[in-house]
C-alpha positions, 0 to 999 in steps of 0.5 A: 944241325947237330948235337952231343948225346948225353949217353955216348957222347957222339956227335949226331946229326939232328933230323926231327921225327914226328909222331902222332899220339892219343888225344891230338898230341904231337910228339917231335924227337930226335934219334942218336945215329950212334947209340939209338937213344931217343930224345924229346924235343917238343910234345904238343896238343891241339891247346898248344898249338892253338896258343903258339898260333896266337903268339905269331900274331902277336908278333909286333904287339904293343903289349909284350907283357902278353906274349910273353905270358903266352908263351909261359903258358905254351912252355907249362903245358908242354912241360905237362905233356912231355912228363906224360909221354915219359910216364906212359912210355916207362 
């Protein structure tokens, strides 16, 4: 998988790193190969993927509506903690 990079505009090759942080929180970035910087792809925590696993067996689920607000629920929280991270980071 590749992507652009807002900061140098090079094209780079996306390989995910995974970093352990406080609190149960998992930190999944990329790395541009050209310019360095770092881009957030997902911050979760143990609520999170607690919900995501919830929302794979529900797959199928007669009550959309539910899922659906799950993965609402998934995307604030994430939302939440990749502002933290940003804010602990500088």
């Amino acid at each position: 998988m590749t992507g652009l990079c807002d900061n140098c505009n090079y094209i780079t090759d996306i390989k995910y790193k995974e970093e352990q942080l406080s609190r149960g929180i998992k930190h999944t970035y990329f790395v541009c190969e050209h310019c360095n910087k770092r881009y957030t792809c997902f911050v979760t925590d143990p609520k999170v993927r607690q919900l995501q696993k919830k929302i794979r067996r529900l797959t199928g689920h007669r009550n959309r509506s539910v899922r659906i607000r799950m993965m609402e629920l998934v995307n604030e929280r994430m939302t939440e903690l990749k502002q933290e991270i940003t804010n602990e980071q500088g």
